[in-house]
TIVEXGU-77324 format. One record per residue (C-alpha): residue number from 1; residue in three letters; x, y, z. Coordinates in Angstrom, 1 decimal. Layout:
REM residues N
  nr rest      u      v      w
 NUM  Ala      X      Y      Z
...
***
This chain:
REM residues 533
  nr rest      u      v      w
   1  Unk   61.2  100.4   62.9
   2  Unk   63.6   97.8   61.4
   3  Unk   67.4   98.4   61.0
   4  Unk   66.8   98.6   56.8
   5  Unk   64.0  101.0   56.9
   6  Unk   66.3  103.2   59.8
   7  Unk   69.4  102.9   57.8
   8  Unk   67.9  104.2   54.8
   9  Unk   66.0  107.2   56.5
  10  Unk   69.9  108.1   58.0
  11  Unk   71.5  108.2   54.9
  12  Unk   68.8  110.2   52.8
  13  Unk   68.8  113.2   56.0
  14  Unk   72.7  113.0   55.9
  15  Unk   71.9  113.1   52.2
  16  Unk   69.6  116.3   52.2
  17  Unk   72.0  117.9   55.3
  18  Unk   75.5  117.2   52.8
  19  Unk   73.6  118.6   49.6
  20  Unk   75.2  122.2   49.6
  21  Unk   78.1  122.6   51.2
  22  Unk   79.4  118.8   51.1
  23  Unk   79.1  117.2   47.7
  24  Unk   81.5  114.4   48.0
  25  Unk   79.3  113.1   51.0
  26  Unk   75.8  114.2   48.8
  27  Unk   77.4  111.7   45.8
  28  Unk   78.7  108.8   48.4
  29  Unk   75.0  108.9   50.0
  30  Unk   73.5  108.9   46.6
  31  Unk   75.2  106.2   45.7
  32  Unk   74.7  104.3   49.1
  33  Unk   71.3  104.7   48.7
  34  Unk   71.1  103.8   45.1
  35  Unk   72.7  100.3   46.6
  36  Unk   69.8  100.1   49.9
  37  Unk   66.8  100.4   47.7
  38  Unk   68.6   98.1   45.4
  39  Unk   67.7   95.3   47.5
  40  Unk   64.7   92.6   46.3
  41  Unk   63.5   91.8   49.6
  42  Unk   62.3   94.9   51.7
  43  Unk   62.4   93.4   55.0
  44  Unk   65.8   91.7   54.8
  45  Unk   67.4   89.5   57.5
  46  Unk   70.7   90.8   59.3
  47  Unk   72.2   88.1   57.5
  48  Unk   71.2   89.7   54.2
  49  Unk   71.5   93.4   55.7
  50  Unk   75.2   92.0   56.9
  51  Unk   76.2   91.0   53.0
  52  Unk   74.7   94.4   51.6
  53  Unk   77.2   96.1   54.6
  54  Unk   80.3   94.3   52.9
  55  Unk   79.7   96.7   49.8
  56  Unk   82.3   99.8   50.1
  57  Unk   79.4  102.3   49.2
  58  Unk   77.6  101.8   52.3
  59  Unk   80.4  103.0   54.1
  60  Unk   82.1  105.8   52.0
  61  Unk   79.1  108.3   53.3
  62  Unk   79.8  107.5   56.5
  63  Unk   83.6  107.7   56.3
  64  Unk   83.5  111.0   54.3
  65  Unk   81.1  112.9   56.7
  66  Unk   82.7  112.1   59.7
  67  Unk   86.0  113.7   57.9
  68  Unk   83.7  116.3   57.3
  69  Unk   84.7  118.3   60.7
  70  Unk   80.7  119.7   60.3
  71  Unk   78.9  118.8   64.0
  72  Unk   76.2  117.5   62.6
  73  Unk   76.9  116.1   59.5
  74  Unk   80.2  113.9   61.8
  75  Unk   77.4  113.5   64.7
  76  Unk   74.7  112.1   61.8
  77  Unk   77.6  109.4   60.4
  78  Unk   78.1  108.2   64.2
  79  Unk   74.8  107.5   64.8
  80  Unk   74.4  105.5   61.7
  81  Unk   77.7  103.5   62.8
  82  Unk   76.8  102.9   66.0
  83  Unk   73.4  101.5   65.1
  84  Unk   75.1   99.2   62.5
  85  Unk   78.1   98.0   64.5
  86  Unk   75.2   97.3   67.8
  87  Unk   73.0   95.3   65.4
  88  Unk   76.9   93.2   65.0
  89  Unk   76.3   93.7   60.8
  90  Unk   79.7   95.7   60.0
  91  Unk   82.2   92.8   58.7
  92  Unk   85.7   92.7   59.6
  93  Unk   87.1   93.2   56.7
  94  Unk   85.3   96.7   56.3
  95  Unk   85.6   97.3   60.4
  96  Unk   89.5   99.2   60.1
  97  Unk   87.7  101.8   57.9
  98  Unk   85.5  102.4   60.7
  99  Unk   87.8  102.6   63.3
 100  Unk   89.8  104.3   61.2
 101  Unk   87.7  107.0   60.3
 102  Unk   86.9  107.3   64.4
 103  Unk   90.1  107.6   65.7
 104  Unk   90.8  110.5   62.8
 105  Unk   88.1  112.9   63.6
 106  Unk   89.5  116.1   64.8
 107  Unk   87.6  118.8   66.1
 108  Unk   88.0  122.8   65.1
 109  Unk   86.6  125.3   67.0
 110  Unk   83.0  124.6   67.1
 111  Unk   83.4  121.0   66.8
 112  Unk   84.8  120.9   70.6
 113  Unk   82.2  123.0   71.9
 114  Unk   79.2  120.4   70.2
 115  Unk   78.1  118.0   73.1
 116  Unk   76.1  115.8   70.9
 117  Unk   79.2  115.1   68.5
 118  Unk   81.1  114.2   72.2
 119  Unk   78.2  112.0   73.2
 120  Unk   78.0  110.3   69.8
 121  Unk   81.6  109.6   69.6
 122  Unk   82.0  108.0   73.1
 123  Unk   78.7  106.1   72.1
 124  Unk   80.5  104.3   68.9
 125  Unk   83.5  103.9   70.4
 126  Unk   82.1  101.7   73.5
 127  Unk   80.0   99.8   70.6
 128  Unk   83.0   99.1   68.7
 129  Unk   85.2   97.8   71.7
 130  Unk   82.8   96.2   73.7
 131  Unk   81.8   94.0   71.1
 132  Unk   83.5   90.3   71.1
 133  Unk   82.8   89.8   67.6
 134  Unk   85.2   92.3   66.9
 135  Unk   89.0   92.4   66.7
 136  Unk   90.5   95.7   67.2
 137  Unk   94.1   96.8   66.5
 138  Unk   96.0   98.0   69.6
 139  Unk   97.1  101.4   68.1
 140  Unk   93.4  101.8   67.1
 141  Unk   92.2  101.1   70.6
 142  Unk   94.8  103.4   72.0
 143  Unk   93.7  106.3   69.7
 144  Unk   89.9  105.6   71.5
 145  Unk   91.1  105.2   74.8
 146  Unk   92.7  108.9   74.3
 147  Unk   89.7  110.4   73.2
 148  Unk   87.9  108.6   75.9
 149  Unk   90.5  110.3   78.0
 150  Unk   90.0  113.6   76.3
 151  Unk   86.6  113.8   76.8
 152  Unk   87.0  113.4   80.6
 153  Unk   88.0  117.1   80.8
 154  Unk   84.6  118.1   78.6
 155  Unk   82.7  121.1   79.9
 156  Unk   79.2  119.0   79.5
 157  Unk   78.5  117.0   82.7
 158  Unk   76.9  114.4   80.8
 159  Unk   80.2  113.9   78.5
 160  Unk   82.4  114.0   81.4
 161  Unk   80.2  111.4   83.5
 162  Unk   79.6  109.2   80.3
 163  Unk   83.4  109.5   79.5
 164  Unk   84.5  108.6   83.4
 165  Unk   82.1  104.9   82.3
 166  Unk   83.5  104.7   78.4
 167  Unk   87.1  104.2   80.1
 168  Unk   86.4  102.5   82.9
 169  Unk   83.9   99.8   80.5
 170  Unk   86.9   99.6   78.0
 171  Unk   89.2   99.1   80.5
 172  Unk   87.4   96.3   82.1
 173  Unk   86.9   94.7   78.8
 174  Unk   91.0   95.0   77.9
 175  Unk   91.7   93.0   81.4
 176  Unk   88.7   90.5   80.8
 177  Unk   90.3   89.4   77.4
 178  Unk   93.9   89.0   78.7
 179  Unk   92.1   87.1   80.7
 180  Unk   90.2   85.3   78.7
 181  Unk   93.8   84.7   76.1
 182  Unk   95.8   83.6   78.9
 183  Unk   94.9   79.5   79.3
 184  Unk   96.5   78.1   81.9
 185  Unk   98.5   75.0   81.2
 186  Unk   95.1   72.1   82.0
 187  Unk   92.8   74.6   79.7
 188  Unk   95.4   73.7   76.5
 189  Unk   94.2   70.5   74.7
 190  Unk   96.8   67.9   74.5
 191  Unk   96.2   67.1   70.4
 192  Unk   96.1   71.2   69.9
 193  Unk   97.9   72.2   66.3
 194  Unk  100.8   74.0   66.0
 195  Unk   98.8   76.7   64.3
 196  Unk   95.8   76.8   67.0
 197  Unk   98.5   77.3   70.2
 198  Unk  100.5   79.8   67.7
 199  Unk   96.7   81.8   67.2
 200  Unk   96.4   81.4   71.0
 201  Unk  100.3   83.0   71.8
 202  Unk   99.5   86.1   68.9
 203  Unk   96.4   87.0   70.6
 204  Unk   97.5   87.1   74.2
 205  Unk  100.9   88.4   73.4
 206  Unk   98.5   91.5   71.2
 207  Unk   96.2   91.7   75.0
 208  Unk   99.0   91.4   77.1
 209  Unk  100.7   94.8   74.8
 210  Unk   98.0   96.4   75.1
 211  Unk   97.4   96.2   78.7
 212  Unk  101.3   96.8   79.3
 213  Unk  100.8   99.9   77.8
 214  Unk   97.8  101.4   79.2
 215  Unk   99.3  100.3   82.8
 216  Unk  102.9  102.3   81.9
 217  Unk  100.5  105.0   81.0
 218  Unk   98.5  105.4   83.9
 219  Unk  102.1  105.0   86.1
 220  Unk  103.6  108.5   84.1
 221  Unk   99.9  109.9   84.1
 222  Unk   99.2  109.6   87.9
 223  Unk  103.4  110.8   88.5
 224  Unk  102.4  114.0   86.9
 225  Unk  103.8  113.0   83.4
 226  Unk  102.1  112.3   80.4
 227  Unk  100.7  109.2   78.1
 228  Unk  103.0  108.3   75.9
 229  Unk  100.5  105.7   74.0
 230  Unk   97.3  107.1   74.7
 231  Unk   98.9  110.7   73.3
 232  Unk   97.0  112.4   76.3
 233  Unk   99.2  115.4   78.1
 234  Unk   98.6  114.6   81.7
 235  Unk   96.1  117.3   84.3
 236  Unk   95.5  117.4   87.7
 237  Unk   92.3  115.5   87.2
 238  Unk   93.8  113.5   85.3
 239  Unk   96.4  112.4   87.5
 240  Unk   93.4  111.2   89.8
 241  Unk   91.4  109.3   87.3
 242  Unk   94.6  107.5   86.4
 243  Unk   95.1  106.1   90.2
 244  Unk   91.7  105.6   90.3
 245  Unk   92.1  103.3   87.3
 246  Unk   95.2  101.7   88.5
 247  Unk   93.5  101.0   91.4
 248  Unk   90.3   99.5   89.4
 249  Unk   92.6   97.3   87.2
 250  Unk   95.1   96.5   90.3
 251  Unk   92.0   95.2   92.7
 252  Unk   89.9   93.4   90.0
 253  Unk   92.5   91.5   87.8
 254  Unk   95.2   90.4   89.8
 255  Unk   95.0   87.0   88.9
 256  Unk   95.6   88.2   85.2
 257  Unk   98.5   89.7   85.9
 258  Unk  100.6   88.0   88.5
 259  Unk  100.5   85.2   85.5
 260  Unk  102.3   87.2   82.9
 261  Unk  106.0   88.3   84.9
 262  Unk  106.0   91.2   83.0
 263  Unk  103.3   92.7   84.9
 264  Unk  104.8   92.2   87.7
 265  Unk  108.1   93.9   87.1
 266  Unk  106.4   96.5   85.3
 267  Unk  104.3   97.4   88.6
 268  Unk  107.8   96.5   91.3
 269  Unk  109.5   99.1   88.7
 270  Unk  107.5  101.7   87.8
 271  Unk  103.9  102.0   90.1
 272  Unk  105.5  101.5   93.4
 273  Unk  107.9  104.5   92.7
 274  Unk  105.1  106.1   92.5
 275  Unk  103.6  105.3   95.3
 276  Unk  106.6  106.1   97.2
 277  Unk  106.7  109.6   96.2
 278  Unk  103.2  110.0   97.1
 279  Unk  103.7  109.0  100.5
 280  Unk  107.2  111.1  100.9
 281  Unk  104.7  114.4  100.0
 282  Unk  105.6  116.6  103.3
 283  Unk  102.9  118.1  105.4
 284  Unk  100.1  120.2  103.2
 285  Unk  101.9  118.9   99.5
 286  Unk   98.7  116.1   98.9
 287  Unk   94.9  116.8   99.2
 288  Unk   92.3  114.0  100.9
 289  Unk   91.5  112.4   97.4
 290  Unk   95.2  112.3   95.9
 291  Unk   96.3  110.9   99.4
 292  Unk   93.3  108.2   99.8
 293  Unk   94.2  106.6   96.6
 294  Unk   97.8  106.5   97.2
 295  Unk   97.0  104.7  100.1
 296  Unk   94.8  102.4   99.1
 297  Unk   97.4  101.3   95.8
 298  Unk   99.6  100.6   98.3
 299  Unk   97.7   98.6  100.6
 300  Unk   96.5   96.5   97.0
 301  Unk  100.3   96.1   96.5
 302  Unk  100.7   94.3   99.5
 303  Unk   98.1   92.5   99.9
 304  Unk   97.6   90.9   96.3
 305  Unk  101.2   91.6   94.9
 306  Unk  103.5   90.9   98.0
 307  Unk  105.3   88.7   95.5
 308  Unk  106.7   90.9   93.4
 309  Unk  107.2   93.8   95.8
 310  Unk  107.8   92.5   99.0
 311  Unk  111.7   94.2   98.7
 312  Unk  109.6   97.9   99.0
 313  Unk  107.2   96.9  102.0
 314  Unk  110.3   98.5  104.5
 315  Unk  109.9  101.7  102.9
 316  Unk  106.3  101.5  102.2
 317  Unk  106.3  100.8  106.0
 318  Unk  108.7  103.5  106.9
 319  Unk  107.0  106.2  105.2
 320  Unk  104.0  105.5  106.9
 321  Unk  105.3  105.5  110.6
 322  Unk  106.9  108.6  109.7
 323  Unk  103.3  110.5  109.2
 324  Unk  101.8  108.1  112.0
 325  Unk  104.5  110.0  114.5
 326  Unk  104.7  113.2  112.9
 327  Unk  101.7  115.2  114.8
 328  Unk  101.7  118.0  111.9
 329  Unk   99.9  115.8  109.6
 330  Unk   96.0  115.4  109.4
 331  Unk   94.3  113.3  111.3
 332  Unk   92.1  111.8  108.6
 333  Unk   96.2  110.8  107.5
 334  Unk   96.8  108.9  110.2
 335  Unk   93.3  106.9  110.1
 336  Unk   94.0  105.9  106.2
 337  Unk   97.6  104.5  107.4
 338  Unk   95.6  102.5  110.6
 339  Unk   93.1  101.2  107.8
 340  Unk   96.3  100.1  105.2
 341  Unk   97.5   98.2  108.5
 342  Unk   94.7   96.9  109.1
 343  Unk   94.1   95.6  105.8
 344  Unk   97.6   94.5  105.3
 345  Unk   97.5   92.4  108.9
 346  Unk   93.8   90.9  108.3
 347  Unk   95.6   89.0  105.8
 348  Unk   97.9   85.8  107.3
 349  Unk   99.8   85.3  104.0
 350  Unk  100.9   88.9  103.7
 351  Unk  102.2   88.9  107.3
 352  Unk  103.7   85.7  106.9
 353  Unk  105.6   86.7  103.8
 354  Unk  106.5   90.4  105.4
 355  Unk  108.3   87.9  108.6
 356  Unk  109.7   85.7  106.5
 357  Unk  111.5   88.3  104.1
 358  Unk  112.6   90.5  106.8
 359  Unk  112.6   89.4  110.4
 360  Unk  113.3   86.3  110.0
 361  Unk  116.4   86.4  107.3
 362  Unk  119.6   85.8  108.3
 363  Unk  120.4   89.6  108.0
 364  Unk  117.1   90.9  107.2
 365  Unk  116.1   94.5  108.9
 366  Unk  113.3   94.2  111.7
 367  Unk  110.4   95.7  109.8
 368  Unk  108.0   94.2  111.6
 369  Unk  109.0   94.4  115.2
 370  Unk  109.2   97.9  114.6
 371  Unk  106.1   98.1  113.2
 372  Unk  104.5   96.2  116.2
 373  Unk  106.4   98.8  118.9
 374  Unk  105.3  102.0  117.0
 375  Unk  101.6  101.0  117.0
 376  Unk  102.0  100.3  120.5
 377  Unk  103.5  103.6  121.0
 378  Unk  100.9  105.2  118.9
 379  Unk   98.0  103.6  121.1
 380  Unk   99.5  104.4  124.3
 381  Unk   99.9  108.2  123.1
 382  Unk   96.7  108.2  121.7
 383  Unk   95.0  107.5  124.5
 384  Unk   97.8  109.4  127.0
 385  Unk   96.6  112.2  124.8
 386  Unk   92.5  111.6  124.6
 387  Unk   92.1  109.9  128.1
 388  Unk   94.5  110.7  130.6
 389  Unk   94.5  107.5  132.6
 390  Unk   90.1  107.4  132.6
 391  Unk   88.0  104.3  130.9
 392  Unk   88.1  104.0  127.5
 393  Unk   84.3  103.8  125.9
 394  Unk   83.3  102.1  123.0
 395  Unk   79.5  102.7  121.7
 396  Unk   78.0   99.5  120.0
 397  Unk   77.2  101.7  116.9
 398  Unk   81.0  103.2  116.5
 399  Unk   82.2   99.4  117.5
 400  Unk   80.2   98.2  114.6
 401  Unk   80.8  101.2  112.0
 402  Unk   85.0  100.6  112.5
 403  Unk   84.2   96.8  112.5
 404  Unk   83.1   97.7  109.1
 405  Unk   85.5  100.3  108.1
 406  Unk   88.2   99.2  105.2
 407  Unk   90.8  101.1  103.3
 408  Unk   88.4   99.9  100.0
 409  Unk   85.4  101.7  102.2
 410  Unk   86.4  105.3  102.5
 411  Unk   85.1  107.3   99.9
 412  Unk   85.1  111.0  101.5
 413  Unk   87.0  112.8  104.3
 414  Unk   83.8  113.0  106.5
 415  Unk   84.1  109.4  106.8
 416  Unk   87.5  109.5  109.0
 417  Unk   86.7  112.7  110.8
 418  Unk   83.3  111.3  112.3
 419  Unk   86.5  108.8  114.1
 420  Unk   87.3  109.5  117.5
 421  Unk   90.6  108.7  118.9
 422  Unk   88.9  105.3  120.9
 423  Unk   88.3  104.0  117.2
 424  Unk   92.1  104.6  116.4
 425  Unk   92.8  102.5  119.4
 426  Unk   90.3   99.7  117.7
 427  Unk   92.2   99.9  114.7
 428  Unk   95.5   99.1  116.6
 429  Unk   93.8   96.5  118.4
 430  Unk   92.8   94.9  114.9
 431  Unk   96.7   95.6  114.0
 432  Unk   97.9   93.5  116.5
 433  Unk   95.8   91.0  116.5
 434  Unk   96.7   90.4  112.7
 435  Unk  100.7   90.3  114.0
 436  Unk   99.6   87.5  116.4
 437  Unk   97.6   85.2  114.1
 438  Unk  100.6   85.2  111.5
 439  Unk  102.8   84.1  114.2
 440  Unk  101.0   81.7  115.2
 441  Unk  100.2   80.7  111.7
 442  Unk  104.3   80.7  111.0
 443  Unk  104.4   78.4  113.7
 444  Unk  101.6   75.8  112.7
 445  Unk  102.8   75.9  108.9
 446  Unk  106.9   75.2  109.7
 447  Unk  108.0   72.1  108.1
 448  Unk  109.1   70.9  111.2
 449  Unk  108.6   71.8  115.2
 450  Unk  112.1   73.0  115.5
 451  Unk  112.4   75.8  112.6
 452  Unk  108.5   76.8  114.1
 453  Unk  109.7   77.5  117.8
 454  Unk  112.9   79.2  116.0
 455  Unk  110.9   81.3  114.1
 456  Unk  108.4   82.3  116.9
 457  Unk  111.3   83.2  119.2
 458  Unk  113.0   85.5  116.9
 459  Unk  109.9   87.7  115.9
 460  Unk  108.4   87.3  119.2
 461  Unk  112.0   88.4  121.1
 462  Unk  111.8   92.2  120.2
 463  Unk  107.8   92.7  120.1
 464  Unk  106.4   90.2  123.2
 465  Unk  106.8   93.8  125.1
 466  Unk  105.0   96.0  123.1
 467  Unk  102.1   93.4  122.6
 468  Unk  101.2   92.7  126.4
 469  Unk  101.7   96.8  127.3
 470  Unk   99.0   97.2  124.3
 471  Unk   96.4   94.6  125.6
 472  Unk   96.8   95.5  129.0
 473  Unk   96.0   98.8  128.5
 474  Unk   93.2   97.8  126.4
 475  Unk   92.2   94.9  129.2
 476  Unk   92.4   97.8  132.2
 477  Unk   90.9  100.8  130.7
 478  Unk   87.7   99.5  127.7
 479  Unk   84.5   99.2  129.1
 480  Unk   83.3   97.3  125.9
 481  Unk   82.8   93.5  126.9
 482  Unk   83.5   93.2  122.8
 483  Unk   86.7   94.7  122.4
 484  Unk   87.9   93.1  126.2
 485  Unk   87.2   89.9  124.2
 486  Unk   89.1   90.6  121.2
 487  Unk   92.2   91.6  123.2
 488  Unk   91.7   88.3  125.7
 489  Unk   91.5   86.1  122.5
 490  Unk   94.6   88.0  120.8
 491  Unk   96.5   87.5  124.3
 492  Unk   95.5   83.8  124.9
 493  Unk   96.8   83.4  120.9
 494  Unk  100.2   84.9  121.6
 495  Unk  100.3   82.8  124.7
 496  Unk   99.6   79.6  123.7
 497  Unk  102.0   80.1  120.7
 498  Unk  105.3   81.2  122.9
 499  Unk  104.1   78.0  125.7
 500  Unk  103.9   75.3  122.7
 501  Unk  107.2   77.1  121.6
 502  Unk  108.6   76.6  124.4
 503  Unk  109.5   80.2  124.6
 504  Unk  108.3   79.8  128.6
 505  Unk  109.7   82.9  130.0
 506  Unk  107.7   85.1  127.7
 507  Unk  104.6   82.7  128.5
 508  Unk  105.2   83.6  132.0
 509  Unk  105.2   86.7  131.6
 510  Unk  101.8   87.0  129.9
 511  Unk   99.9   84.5  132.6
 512  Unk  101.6   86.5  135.7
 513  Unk  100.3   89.9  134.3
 514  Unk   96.9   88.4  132.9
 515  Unk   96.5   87.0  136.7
 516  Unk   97.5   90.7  138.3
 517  Unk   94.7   92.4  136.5
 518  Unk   91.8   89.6  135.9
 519  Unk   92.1   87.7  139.5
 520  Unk   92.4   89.0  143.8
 521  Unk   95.8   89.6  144.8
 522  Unk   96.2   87.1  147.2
 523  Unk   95.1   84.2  144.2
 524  Unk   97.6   86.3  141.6
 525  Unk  101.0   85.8  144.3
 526  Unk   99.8   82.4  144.7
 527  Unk  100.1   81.7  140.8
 528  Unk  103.7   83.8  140.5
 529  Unk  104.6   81.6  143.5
 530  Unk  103.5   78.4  141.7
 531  Unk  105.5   80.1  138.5
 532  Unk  108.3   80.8  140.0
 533  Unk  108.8   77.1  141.3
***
């Protein structure tokens, strides 16, 4: 059936529907359909379907039922105005009395209680936003975004799960045309007008607001507050959804945002506060879900915003330790911290950033050293605890399955408690291996030999210790020929960064105790002789 012959069967039922107890709607339909039939050609084009659109009677019906607050004559109008704003037919200059008349609709009693008015309305809404064609006023969009948000708490399963996609689509789309507004400096044409690059500033400057916002939001909505620009009084649930999308938009666009500064200061000032009250919660104060998405914002922040928040890594570390040492908290706690290491020191530029702001300044604290001596502590106790002194086995199917295991992966709480205490000790392992290719990477990317060798002895002064007791212990006690090879390549690393550092004691140190437990005894006093000479 063609869009004409559809459009003009909608309005004659909203017509027969509006007839007795909605007369204003009964004369605007008249009228609109007064103006369809009008038409000379019966089969018309979009094009000509698109000029009849620009008439104000097509629309009035529309408008007036969805003020209506009747179910079905407000779920009738949305249907129509989805159909015409998917066939891309609505014109601009008659699109802010759509939107308009959207973002107005208030619900009474029965209203709220309609699913098919809730699935219509997130329906239209997605139409209008998704579109391209269409340019969308910020306060308009942040009226849809709240009913999107609204409609998360519906009763229907089918609202609530089409809801959870309307938000996360719009959201998407928001980022994508920041994106898309934002040119960097090679993408602007040389011989562009003043009034083209002005055009170009107005529309990213109207993204970039909008995206501000909606970030602040989701900041006061996941702290327990309430959106301020959405107009959306914050839940439980929705205190989740927000991280979740904070998490979404953090992840996927960071690009975007580390462009525009005031992103950036608007997640060092306001999202890693909350962060950092998330991960003060004491024992019992933060279910598995709440907890899991704190942690994994805060292993995004480091690893694609180290930038702008490298001054709150020490506490983001700090408060992390504390839960790794204290033995009240979960264990599935203590795996999601080993997994936000992990991440954080499978990535050479993060580490190299967390050295150079802190261990290596002139008066900076020694955040990673001590990171490097509690994990070493928290592997020796681990396996004090789980293997008192026996061989430590690693099955080819768990080796693979924590191979695979990210922060970004964990999706339930069954997930971490299938881990035994020989995968925590994998995850250290990957920890430390991370600590030892940044050093190494430090060292290979000084500007001269000198400042490399300066900066490899300072870190590697306070954690050399903690390092070899970790890979020894791993070198004696696995029976995995795997994991002996990841430790043997993490030691060889560290060695042959201290040697061409010219840090010799501490290379030493490594060879004599690699010798004692790989070679006889009579070869291993022969080498600490050599050494020693």
């Amino acid at each position: 059936m063609s869009l004409y012959v559809t459009l003009q069967s909608e309005i004659k039922a909203l017509l027969q529907e509006s007839k007795r107890r909605h007369p204003n709607v009964k004369d605007a339909a008249e009228k609109a359909l007064q103006r369809i039939t009008s038409l000379p050609n019966k089969n018309p084009s979009l094009t000509e379907i698109k000029d009849m659109c620009a008439s104000e009677d097509i629309w009035r019906p529309l408008i007036l039922a969805c003020d209506s607050k009747n179910p079905k004559i407000i779920s009738m109008a949305l249907g129509s105005l989805q159909r015409l704003i998917t066939h891309n037919v609505v014109p601009q200059v008659s699109l802010i009395n759509v939107v308009s008349c959207v973002s107005r609709i208030e619900w009474d009693k029965d209203n709220t209680t309609d699913e098919t008015l809730q699935l219509k309305l997130l329906q239209v809404i997605l139409a209008l936003y998704t579109n391209p064609d269409y340019d969308i006023p910020g306060a308009f969009l942040a009226s849809s975004l709240g009913q999107c948000f609204k409609l998360h708490g519906s009763k229907y399963g089918s609202v609530h799960n089409t809801s959870i996609a309307a938000v996360r689509q719009l959201t998407t789309q928001m980022f994508d045309r920041l994106a898309a507004a934002c040119p960097s400096s090679e993408d602007v044409a040389p011989n562009a007008s003043a009034d083209q690059a002005t055009r170009v500033d107005a529309k990213m400057e109207s993204c970039a607001k909008n995206g501000h916002s909606l970030i602040e939001d989701l900041c006061h909505i996941a702290d327990g507050g309430d959106g301020q620009w959405l107009k959306i009084q914050g839940t439980p649930t929705m205190t989740i959804f927000a991280l979740q999308l904070l998490y979404a938009i953090l992840s996927g666009h960071h690009r975007t945002l580390l462009r525009l500064p005031t992103f950036g200061q608007l997640i060092h000032d306001q999202l890693s506060p909350v962060l950092t009250r998330g991960l003060s919660v004491p024992v019992g104060g933060i279910e598995f879900r709440h907890a899991s998405l704190i942690y994994k914002l805060v292993s995004v922040l480091l690893v694609k915003y180290h930038s702008v928040v490298i001054d709150q890594a020490e506490t983001f570390v700090g408060l992390q330790l504390n839960v790794l040492e204290n033995l009240d908290f979960p264990p599935w706690s203590k795996y999601l911290i080993l997994l936000v290491f992990k991440d954080w020191a499978g990535d050479v530029g993060v580490m190299s950033a967390l050295f150079h702001h802190y261990d290596l300044a002139a008066d900076g604290q020694k955040v990673l050293a001590k990171w490097v001596q509690y994990i070493a502590n928290f592997l020796q106790r681990i396996y004090n605890e789980s293997h008192a002194g026996g061989a430590i086995a690693f099955p080819a199917a768990r080796l693979q399955a924590m191979r695979s295991l990210t922060i970004d992966g964990v999706i339930d709480q069954e997930t971490l408690m299938a881990c035994k205490p020989a995968d925590a000790m994998l995850l250290c392992l990957d920890i430390l291996r991370g600590c030892v290719h940044a050093i190494a990477h430090i060292h290979a990317t000084a500007e001269d030999a000198a400042a490399g060798a300066q900066a490899v002895a300072t870190i590697s002064e306070t954690i050399w210790g903690s390092i070899l007791s970790s890979l020894l212990l791993l070198l004696e006690k696995c029976e995995s020929d795997d994991v002996v090879a990841g430790a043997l390549s993490c030691y060889q690393l560290f060695t042959d960064t201290c040697g061409k550092a010219a840090l010799i004691t501490i290379r030493d140190a490594y060879l004599s105790a690699l010798c004692k437990h790989t070679l006889p005894e009579g070869i291993t006093n022969l080498v600490a002789y050599t050494l020693t000479s």
